[in-house]
C-alpha positions in Angstrom: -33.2 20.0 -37.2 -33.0 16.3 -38.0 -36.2 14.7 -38.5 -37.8 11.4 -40.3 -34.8 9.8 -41.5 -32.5 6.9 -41.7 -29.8 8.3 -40.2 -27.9 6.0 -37.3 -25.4 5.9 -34.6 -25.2 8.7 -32.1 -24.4 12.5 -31.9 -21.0 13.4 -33.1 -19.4 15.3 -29.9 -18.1 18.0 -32.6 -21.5 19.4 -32.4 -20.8 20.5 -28.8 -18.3 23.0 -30.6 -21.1 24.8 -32.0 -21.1 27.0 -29.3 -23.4 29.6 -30.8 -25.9 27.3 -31.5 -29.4 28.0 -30.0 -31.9 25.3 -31.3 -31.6 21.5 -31.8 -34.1 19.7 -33.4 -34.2 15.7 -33.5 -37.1 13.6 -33.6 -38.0 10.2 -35.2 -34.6 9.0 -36.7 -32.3 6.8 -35.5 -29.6 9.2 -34.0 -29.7 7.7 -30.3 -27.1 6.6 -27.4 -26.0 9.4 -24.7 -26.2 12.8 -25.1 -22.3 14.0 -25.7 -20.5 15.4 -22.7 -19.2 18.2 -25.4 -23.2 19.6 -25.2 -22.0 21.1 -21.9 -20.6 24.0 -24.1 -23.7 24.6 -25.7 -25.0 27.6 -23.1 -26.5 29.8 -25.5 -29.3 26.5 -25.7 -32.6 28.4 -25.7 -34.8 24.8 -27.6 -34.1 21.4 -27.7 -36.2 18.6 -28.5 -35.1 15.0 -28.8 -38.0 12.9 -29.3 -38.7 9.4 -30.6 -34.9 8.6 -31.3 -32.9 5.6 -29.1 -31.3 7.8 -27.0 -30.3 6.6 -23.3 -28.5 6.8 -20.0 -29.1 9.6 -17.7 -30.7 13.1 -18.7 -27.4 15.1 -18.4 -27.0 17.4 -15.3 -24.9 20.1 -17.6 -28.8 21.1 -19.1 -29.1 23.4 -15.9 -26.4 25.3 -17.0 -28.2 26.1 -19.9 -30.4 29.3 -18.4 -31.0 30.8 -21.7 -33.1 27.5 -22.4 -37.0 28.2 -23.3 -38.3 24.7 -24.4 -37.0 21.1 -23.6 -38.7 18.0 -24.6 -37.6 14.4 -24.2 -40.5 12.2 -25.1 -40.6 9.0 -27.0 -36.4 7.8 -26.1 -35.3 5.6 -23.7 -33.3 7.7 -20.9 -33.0 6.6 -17.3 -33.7 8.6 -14.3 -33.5 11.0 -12.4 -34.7 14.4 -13.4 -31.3 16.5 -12.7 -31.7 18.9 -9.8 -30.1 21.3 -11.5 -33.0 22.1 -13.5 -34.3 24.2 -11.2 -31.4 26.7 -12.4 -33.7 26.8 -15.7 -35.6 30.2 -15.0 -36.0 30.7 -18.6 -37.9 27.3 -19.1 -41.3 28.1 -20.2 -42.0 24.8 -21.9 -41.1 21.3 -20.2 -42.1 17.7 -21.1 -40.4 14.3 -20.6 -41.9 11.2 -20.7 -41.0 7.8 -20.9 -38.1 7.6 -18.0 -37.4 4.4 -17.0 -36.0 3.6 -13.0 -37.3 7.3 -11.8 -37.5 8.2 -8.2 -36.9 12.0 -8.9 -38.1 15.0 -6.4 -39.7 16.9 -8.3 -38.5 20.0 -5.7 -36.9 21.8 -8.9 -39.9 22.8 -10.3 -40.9 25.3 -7.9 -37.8 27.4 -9.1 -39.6 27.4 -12.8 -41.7 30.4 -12.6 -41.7 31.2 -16.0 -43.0 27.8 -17.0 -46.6 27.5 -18.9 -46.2 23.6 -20.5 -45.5 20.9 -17.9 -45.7 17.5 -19.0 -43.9 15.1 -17.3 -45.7 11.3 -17.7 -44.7 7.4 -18.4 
């Protein structure tokens, strides 16, 4: 978890060879840009949260290969649209919200592949 601090820059890609890691926690510092292409190897995923940082681009399609994922929030950052169709490989998702998408003309099709999920928000 990284959280309330001064920290800057953007996520090292070594943390994509944490392979075991399950959670990933970080909200309100300055840690932003893209999400690292090295997350792809992150599949044992089961929370992440990545709220008011600067991160942007597109929310990475390689997050539906993450079917051991239980929670995902992106609110308060500056990522582009779409929603990746390959959320709807998510089963496991009980818990999804994601606001603040800028140039969005997602289908939202993908959700009706979540039937575990409980917590939708998706606004802004």
């Amino acid at each position: 978890s990284f959280g309330l601090n001064n920290f800057s820059g953007t996520l090292p890609p070594e943390l994509g060879s944490l392979i075991k890691l399950e959670q990933f926690y970080i909200n309100s510092c300055g840690v932003g840009g893209e999400i690292p292409s090295t997350f792809a190897k992150l599949l044992n995923m089961q929370a992440m949260w990545a709220s008011d940082s600067p991160f942007t681009g597109k929310i990475p399609d390689f997050i539906g290969n993450w079917t051991n994922l239980t929670s995902l929030r992106f609110e308060g950052n500056s990522f582009e649209g779409p929603i990746p169709s390959s959320f709807s490989k998510l089963t496991s998702l009980n818990s999804l919200r994601i606001n603040g998408l800028s140039n969005v003309s997602s289908s939202l099709d993908f959700i009706g592949k979540l039937k575990n999920l409980t917590d939708l928000i998706l606004r802004n």
